[in-house]
C-alpha positions as CSV (number, residue, x, y, z in Angstrom):
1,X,-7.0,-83.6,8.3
2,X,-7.0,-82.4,4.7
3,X,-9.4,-79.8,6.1
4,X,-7.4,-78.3,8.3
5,X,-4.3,-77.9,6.1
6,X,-6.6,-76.7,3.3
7,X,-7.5,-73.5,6.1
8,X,-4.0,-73.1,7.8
9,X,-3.0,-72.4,3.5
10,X,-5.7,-69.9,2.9
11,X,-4.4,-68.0,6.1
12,X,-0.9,-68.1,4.9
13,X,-1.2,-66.8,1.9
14,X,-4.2,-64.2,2.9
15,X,-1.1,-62.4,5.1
16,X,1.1,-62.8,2.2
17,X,-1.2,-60.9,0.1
18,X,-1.3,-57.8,2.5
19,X,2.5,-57.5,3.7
20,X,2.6,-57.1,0.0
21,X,-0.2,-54.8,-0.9
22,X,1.4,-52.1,1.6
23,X,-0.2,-49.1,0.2
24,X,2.7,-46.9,1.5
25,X,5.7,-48.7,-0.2
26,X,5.8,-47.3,-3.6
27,X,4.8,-43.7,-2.0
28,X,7.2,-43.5,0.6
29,X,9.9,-43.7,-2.8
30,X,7.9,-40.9,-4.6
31,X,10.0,-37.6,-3.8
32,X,7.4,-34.7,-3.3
33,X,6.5,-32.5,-6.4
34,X,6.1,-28.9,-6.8
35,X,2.8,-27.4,-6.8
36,X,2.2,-23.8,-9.1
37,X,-0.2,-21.7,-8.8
38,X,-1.8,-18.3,-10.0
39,X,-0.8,-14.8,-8.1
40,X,-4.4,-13.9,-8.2
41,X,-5.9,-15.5,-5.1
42,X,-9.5,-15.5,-6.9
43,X,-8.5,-17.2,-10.0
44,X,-8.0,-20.5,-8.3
45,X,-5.7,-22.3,-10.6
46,X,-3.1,-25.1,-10.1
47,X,-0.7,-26.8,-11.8
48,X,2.6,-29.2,-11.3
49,X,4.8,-27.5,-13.8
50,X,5.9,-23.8,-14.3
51,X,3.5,-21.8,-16.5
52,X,1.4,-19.1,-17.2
53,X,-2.6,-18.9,-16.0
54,X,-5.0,-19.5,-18.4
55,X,-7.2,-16.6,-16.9
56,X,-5.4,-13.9,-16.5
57,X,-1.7,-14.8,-18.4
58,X,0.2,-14.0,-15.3
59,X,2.9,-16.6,-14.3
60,X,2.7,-19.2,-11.9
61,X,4.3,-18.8,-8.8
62,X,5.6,-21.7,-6.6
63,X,3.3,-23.0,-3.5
64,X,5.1,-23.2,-0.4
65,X,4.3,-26.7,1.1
66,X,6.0,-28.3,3.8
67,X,6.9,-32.3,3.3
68,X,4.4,-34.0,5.7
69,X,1.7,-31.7,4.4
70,X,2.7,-32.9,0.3
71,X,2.9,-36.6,1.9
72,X,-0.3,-36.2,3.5
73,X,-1.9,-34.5,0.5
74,X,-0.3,-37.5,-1.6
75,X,-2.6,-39.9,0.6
76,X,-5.6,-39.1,-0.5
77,X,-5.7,-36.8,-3.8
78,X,-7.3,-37.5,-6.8
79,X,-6.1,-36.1,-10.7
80,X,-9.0,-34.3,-12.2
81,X,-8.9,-32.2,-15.2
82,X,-11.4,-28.9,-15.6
83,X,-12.2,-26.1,-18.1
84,X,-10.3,-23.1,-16.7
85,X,-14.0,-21.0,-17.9
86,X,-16.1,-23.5,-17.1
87,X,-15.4,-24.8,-13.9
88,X,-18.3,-27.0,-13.9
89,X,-16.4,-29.0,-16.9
90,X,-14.3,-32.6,-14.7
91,X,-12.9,-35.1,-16.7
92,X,-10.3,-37.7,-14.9
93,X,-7.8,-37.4,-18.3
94,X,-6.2,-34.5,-20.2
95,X,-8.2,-33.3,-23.1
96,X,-11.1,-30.4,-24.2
97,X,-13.4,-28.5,-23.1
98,X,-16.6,-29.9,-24.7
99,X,-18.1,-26.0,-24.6
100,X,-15.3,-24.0,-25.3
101,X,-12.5,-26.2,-27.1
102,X,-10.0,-24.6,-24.1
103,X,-7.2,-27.4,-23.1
104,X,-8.3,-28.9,-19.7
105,X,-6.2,-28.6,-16.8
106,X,-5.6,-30.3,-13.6
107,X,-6.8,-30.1,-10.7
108,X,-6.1,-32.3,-7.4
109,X,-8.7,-32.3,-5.2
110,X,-9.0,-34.3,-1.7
111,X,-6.4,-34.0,0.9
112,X,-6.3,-32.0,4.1
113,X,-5.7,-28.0,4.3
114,X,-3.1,-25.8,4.1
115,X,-1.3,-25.7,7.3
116,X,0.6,-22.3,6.4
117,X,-2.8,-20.6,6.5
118,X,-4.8,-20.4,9.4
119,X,-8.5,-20.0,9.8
120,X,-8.3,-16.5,11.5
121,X,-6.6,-15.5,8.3
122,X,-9.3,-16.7,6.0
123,X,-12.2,-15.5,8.7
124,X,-10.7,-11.3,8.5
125,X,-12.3,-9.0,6.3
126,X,-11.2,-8.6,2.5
127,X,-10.9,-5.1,2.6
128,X,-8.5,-5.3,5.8
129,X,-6.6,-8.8,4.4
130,X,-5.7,-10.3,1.2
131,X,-4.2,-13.9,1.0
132,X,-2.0,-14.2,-1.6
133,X,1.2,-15.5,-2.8
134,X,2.3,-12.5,-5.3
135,X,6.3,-11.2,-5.3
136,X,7.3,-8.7,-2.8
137,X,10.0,-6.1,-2.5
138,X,11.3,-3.7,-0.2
139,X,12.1,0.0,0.2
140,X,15.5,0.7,-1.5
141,X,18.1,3.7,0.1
142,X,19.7,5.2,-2.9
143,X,20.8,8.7,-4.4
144,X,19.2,9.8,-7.8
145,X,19.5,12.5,-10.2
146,X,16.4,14.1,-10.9
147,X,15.5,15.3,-14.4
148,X,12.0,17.4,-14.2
149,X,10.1,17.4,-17.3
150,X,7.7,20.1,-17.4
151,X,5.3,22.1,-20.5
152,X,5.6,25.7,-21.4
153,X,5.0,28.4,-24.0
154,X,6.9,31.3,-25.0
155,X,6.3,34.9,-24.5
156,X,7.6,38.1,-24.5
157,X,9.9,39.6,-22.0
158,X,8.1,42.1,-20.0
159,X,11.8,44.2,-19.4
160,X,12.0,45.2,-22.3
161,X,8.2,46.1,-23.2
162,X,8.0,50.1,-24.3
163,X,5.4,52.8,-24.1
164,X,4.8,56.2,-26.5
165,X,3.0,58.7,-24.4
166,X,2.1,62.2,-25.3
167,X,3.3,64.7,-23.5
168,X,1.2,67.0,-24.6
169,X,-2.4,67.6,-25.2
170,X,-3.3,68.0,-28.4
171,X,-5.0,66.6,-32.2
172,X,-3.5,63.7,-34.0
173,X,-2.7,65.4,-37.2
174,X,-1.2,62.7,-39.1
175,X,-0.8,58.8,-38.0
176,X,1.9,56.9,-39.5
177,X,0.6,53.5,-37.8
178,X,-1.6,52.0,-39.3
179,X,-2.7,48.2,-37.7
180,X,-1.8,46.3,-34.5
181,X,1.7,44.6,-34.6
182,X,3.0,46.7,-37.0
183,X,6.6,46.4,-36.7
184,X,8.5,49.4,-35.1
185,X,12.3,50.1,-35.0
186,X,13.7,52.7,-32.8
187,X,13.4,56.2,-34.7
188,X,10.6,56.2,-36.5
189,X,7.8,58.2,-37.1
190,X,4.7,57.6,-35.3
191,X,2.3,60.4,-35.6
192,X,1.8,64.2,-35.8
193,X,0.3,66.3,-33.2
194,X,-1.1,70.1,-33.0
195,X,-0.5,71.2,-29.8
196,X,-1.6,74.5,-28.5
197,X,0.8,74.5,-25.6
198,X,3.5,73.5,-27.8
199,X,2.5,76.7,-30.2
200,X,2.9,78.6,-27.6
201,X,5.8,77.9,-26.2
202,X,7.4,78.3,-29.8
203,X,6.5,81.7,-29.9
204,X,7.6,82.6,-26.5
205,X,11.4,81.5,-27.5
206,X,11.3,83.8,-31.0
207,X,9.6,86.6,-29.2
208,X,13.1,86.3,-27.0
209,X,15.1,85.5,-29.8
210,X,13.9,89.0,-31.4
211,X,13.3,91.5,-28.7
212,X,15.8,90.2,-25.6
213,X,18.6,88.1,-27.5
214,X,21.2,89.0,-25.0
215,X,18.9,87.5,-22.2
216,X,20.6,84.0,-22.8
217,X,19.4,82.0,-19.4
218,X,15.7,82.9,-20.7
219,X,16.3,81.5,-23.9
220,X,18.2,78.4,-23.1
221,X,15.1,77.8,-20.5
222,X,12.7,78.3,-23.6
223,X,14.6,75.9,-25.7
224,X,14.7,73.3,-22.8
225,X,10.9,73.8,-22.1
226,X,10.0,73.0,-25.8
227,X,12.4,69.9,-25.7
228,X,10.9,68.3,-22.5
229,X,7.5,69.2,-24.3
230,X,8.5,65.9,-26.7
231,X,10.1,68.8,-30.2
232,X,13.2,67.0,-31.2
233,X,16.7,68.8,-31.5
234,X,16.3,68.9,-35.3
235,X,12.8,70.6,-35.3
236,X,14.0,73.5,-32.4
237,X,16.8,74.3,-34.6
238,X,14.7,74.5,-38.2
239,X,12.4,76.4,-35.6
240,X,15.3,79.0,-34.9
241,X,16.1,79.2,-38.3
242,X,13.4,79.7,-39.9
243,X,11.8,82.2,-36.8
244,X,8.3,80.9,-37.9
245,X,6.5,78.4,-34.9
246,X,5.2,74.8,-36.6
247,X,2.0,74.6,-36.2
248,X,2.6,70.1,-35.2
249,X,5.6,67.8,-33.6
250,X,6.7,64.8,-34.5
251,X,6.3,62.2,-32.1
252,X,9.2,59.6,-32.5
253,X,9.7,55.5,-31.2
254,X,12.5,55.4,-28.8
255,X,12.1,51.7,-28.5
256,X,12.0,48.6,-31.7
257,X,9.2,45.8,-31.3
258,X,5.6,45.2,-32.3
259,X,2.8,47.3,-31.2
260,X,0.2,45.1,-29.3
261,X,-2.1,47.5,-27.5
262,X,-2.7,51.7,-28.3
263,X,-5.4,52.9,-25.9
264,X,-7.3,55.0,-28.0
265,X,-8.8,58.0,-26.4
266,X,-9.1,56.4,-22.6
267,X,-6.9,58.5,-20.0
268,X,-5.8,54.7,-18.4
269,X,-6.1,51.6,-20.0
270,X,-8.2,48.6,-18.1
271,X,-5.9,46.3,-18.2
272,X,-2.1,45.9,-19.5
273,X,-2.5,42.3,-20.7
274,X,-1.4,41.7,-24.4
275,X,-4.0,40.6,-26.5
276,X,-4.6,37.8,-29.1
277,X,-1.4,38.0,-31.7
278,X,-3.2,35.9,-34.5
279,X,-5.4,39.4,-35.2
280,X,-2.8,40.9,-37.4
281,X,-5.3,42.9,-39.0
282,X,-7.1,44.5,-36.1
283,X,-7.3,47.7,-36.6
284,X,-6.2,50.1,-34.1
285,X,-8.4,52.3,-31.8
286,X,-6.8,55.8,-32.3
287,X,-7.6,57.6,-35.5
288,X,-6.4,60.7,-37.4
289,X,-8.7,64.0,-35.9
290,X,-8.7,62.3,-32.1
291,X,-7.4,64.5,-28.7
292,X,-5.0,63.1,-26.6
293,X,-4.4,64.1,-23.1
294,X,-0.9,64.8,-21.6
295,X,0.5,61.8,-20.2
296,X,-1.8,59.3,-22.0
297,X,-0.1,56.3,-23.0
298,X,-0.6,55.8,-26.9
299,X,1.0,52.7,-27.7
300,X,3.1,49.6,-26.4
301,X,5.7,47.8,-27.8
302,X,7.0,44.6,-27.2
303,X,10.4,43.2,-28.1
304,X,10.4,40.0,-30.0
305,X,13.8,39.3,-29.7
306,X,13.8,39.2,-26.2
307,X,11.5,36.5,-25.0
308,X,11.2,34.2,-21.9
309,X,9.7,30.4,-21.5
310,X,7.0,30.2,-19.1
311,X,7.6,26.6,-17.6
312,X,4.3,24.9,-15.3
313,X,6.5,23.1,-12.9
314,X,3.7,20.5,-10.7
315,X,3.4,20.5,-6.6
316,X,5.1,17.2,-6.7
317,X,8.3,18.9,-7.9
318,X,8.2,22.7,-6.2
319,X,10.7,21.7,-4.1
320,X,13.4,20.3,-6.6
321,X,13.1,23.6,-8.7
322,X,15.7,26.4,-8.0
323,X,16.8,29.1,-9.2
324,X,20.3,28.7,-11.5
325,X,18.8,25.3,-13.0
326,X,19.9,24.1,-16.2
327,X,17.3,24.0,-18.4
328,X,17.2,22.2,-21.8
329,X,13.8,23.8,-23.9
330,X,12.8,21.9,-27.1
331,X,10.1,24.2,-28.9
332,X,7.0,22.0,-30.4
333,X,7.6,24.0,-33.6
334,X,11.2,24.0,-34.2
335,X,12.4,20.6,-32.3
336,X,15.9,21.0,-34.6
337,X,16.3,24.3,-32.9
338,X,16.4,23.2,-28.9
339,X,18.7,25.5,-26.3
340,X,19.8,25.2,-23.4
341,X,19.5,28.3,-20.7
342,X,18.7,28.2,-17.1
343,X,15.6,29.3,-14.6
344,X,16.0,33.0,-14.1
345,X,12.8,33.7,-11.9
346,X,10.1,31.0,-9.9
347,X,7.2,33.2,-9.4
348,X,6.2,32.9,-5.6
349,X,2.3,32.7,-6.3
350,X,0.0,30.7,-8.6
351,X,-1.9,32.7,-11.5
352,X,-5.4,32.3,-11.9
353,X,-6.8,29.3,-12.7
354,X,-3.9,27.6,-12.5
355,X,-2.5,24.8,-9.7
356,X,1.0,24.9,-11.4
357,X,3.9,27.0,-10.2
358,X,5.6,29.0,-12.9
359,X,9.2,29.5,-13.9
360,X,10.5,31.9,-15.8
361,X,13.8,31.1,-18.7
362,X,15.4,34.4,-20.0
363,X,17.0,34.1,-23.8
364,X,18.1,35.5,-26.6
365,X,15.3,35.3,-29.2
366,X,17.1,37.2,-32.2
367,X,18.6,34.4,-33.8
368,X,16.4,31.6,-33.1
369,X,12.9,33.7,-33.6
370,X,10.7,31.1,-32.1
371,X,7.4,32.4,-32.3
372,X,6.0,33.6,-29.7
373,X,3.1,31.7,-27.9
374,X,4.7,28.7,-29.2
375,X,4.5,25.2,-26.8
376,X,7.6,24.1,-25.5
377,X,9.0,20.9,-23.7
378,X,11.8,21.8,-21.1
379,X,14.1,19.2,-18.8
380,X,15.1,20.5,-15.8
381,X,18.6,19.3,-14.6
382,X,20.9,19.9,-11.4
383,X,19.2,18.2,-9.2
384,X,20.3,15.0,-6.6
385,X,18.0,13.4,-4.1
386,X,18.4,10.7,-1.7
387,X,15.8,8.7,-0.7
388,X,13.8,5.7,0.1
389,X,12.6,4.5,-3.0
390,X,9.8,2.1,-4.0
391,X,7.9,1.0,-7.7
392,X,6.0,2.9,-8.1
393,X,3.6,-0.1,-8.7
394,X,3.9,-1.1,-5.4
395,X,2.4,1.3,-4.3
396,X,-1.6,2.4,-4.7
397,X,-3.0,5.3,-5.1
398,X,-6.8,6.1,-3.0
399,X,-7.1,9.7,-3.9
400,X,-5.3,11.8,-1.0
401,X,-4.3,8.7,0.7
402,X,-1.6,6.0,-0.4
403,X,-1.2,2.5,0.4
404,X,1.0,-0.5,0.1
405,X,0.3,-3.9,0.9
406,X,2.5,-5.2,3.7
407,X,3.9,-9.1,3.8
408,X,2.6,-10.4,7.5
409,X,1.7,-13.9,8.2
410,X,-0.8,-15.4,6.6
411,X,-1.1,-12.7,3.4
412,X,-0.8,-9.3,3.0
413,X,-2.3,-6.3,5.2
414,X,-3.0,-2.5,3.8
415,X,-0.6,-0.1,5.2
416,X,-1.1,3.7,5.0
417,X,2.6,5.6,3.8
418,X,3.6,9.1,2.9
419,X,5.5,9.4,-0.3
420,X,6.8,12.0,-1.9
421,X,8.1,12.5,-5.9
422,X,7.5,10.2,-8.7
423,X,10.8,9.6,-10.8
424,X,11.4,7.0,-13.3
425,X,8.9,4.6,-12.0
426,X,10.0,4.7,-8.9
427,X,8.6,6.5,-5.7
428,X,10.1,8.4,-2.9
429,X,8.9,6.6,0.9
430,X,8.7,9.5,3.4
431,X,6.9,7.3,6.1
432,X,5.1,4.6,6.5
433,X,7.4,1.2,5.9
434,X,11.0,0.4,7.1
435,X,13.7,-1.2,5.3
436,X,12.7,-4.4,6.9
437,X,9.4,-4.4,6.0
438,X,8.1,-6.6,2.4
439,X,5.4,-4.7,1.1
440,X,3.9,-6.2,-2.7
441,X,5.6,-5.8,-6.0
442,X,2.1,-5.0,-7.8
443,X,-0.5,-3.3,-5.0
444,X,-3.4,-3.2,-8.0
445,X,-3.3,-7.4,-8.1
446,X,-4.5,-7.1,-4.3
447,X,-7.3,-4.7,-4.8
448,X,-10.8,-5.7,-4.0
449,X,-12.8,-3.8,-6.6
450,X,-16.0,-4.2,-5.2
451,X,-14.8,-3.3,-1.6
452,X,-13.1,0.1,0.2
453,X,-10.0,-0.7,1.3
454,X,-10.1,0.3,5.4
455,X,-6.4,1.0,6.6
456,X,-6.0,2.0,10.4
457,X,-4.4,5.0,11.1
């Protein structure tokens, strides 16, 4: 009898002991935590607090879980602690890494697999689809005022470049020039030249002076023969006076500048470019004792007072440049001596060697005297565009195609757009994406770069 209340006891409190082991009790008051982990799908780190990674310094972003899937996961996980470098490094409490002194961190492990991503998501090719939880954004509608930065240098304007040219032939009796660049003002003596056909037309006009002075349409024709010839007013008058024939002319400037370029004893010059102003001393070509031809062009002069900047304006911004812009131009060697002026010209070809579009900017060089050939930095102003917008982060670059990575289900997909101008980090969406699509915030984070990113067209 003892025996068998000794059994029915044991059986009593055996179910006592299990209605109050229920492993679910205690869990089933737990509210679900938060899991964190690393934008970077290949760094593989997880935590269950807000942070930064230990890899990479990014922060942690939060895990989207659902609460059977955190109950579930609750079940069966197990706290472990690893080396964020060495992997291979478990512990089952906080501490360091025996190798590399790093902080552990933990790690759950067990429990069943996501249920937000499926297996046809993890079974598609790398360079077609990248699982990740990174930021996105979308394409933002909005007006902005564009301000064009572009590099330039100063030169001189070509309007107002002069030419000496004989209008004779004849020998260079006396120059009065003696070096390239030599300064110039309107007036002033260049050179002297013996001229045959000047002679002679001299002594025509005395021989009427003396033997037919009544014939006065002869004479006034002699008189306007030798000034058309290139004798000046004052010389045809000490001619008259005097009723001897000078033997040279004065040649005279009617322009003020530097002389850049005398041709020497070639009929046309090769080419009408200016050459290098940093040889002051370079001699010049013509010499006392040389012919010259009529109509040969002797010397040019350029006006440094009048000058123009030569902006490079880039493909991307061709179309935002017009004529009439305001232009703010900061010279590289006077910064305190910036002006404003506006686009005067957009030359409608590309020079040589060049993939940049240039733009002219007239001004008034007399006061400032910026040297010419100096580098200049120019804002271009007057412009509004309105556009679909994007970072320009967002969006990455594969040579003459551009990508962004587009938020579907699962992770993110390449998508192939058209953009247009960079401004201000931001650029302009032509095609591509919609308002409604979520493309990611940083496209470089999703880059493969040990795979070619395929987009279908």
């Amino acid at each position: 009898m003892k025996r068998i209340y000794f059994i029915a006891a044991v059986i009593i409190l055996f179910i006592t002991s299990c209605n109050s082991n229920d492993p679910h009790a205690n869990h089933k008051q737990d509210v679900a935590k938060d899991m964190y982990t690393c934008p970077m799908p290949q760094d593989s780190v997880f935590s269950d607090k807000p942070g930064t990674c230990p890899k990479c310094g990014m922060d942690l972003v939060k895990m989207q879980q659902s609460a059977t899937q955190q109950n579930h996961d609750h079940e069966n996980a197990t706290v472990e602690y690893t080396c964020p470098m060495h992997p291979d490094v478990i512990k089952d409490k906080p501490g360091s890494c025996p190798i590399c002194g790093m902080d552990l961190v933990k790690k759950e492990t067990g429990g069943s697999a996501s249920a937000e991503i499926g297996l046809d998501a993890l079974l598609k090719p790398t360079n077609e689809f990248v699982i990740s939880s990174i930021p996105v954004t979308t394409i933002e509608q909005k007006e902005e005022q564009i301000e064009i930065e572009a590099l330039g240098t100063i030169a001189y304007d070509t309007r107002e470049v002069g030419t000496i040219a004989a209008r004779v032939s004849g020998r260079i009796e006396k120059l009065y020039v003696r070096y390239r660049y030599q300064k110039i003002s309107k007036g002033q003596r260049i050179m002297d030249i013996y001229s045959p056909e000047i002679l002679t037309a001299q002594q025509n006009l005395l021989f009427l002076l003396k033997n037919d002075p009544e014939n006065t349409s002869f004479i006034e024709s002699a008189k306007q023969k030798l000034l058309l010839l290139g004798m000046s007013n004052q010389q045809l008058q000490q001619v008259i006076q005097t009723k001897q024939a000078a033997f040279t002319i004065a040649v005279y400037s009617n322009y003020s500048g530097h002389i850049h370029e005398s041709t020497g004893a070639s009929m046309n010059p090769s080419s009408n470019k200016m050459k290098d102003i940093a040889q002051l001393t370079e001699e010049l070509s013509l010499k006392e004792g040389m012919y010259i031809n009529k109509g040969q062009s002797v010397f040019i002069l350029y006006n440094p007072t009048r000058a123009w900047a030569l902006l490079n304006i880039f493909g991307d911004n061709q179309g935002l440049v017009k004529k009439g812009n305001t232009v703010r131009v900061v010279p590289e060697t006077m910064p305190d001596k910036d002006f404003r002026a506006s686009i005067d010209f957009i030359e409608p070809f590309y020079r040589q060697e060049s993939k940049t579009l240039t733009a002219r900017v007239y001004f008034n060089n007399s006061s400032l005297r910026i040297p010419i050939g100096s580098q200049v930095r120019a804002v271009i102003y007057g412009n509004s565009k309105e556009a679909y917008w994007l970072p320009k982060e967002a969006v990455l670059s594969l040579g003459l195609d551009k990508v962004v990575f587009q938020k579907t289900d699962g992770g993110f997909k390449a998508r192939k757009i058209n953009t247009g101008i960079l401004h201000q980090g931001h650029i302009q969406i032509l095609s591509g994406v919609t308002a409604t699509d979520s493309v990611a915030v940083i496209a470089q984070y999703l880059m493969d770069s040990e795979s070619f990113i395929k987009v279908k067209q």
